[in-house]
C-alpha positions in Angstrom: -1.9 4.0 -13.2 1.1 3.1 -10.6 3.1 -0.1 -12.0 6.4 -1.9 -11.1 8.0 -2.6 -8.1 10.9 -0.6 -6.9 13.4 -1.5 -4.1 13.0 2.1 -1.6 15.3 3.1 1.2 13.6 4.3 4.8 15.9 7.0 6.5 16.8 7.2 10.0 13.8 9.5 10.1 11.4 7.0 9.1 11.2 8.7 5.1 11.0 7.2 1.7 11.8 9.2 -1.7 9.4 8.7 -4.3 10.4 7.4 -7.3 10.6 10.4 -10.0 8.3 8.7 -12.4 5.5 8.3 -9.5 6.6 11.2 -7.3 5.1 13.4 -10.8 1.9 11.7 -11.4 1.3 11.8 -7.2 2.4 15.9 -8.1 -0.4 15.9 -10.6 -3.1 13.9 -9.8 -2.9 15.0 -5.8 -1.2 17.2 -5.2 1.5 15.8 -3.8 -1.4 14.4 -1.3 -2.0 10.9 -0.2 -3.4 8.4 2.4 -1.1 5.8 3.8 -3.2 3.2 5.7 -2.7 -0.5 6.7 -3.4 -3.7 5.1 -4.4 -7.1 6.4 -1.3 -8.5 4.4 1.3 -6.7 7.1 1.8 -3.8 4.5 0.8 -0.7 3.8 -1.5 0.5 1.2 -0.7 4.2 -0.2 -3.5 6.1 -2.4 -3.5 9.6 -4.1 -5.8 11.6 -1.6 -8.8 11.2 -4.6 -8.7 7.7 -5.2 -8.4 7.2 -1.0 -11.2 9.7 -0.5 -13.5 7.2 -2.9 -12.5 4.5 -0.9 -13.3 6.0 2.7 -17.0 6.6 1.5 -17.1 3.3 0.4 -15.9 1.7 3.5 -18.0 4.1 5.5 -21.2 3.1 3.5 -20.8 -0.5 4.6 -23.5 -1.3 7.4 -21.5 -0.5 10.8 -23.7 -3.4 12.6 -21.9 -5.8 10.5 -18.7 -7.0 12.3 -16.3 -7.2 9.3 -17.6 -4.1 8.4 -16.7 -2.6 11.6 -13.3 -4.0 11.4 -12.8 -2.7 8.3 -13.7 0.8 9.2 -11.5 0.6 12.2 -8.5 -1.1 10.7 -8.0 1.1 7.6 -10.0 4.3 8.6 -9.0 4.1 11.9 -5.5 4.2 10.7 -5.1 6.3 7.9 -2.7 9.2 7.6 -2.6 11.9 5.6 0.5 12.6 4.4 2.3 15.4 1.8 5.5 14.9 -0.9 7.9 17.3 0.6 9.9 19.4 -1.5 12.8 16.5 -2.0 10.2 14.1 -3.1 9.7 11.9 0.3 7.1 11.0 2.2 7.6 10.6 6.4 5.7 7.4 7.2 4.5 7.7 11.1 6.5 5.2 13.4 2.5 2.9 14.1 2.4 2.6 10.9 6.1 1.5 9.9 6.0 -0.7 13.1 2.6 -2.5 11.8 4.0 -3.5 8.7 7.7 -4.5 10.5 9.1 -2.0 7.5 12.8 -1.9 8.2 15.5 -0.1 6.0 14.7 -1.7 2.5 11.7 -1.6 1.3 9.3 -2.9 -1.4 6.8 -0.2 -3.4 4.3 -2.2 -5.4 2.4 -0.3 -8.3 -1.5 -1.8 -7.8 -3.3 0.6 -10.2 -4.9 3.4 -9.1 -2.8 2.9 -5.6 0.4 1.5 -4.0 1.2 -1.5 -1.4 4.8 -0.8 1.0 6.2 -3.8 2.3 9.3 -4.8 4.0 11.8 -6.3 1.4 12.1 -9.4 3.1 8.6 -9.9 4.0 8.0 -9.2 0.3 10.4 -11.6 -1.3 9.4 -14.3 0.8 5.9 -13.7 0.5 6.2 -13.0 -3.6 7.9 -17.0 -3.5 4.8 -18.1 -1.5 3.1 -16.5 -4.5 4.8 -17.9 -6.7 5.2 -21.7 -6.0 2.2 -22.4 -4.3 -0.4 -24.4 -6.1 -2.4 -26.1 -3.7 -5.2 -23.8 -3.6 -3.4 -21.6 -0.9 -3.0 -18.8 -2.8 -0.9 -19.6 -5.3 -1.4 -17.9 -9.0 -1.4 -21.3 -11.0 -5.4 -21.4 -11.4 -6.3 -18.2 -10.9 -3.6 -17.2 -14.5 -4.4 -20.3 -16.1 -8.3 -18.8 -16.4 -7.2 -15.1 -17.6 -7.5 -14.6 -21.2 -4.6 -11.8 -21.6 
């Protein structure tokens, strides 16, 4: 289960360094193996190689004569990646894919369960406020908390 959010650094060489406490569970679970692939939020979504694999069948189940269906298959099959934890702990994001989601030097990794989202710190924070204050049935978390029974 990936939590938190954690402010990340991309080198000059396009790599992040996992944060130790996710960098072992990745180790474990994976391998050191995931799948980085776009979202339709401008971010990245990163998954353990298992919990992607699941995923990818389900996408690829959906009826391909469907147009959102298609879309889907193209826009996060199309796109994902493979990628390995090196030695140090980083991962090397491909330049299409850091270029989709505008990642620049700082950057945002968002624990979502069983996977992670990557966003640009300032797309992050200004979405998060978005988030946050809206409550006009844009998106905003006031209804949508007010009916969870925690």
């Amino acid at each position: 289960m990936f939590r938190g959010a954690t402010k990340l650094t991309v080198d000059d060489k396009g790599r992040v360094v996992m944060p130790t406490r996710h960098r072992d569970r990745l180790r474990e679970h994976s391998a050191g193996r995931v799948v980085v692939t776009v979202d339709r939020d401008q971010c990245l979504l990163l998954y353990p190689l298992p919990e992607w694999e699941q995923i990818e069948r389900k996408i690829m189940a959906l009826p391909t004569f469907q147009p959102q269906a298609r879309r889907l298959q193209r826009l996060m099959v199309g796109h994902a990646t493979d990628l390995e934890i090196d030695a140090h702990g980083r991962l090397l994001l491909p330049a299409e894919l850091r270029e989709f989601a505008g990642l620049q030097r700082m950057v945002m990794l968002i624990g979502q369960g069983a996977r992670f989202e990557l966003w640009d710190e300032a797309r992050w924070m200004e979405r998060r406020e978005v988030w946050l204050k809206s409550d006009d049935g844009s998106g905003g978390l006031g209804a949508d908390l007010d009916s969870l029974s925690l």
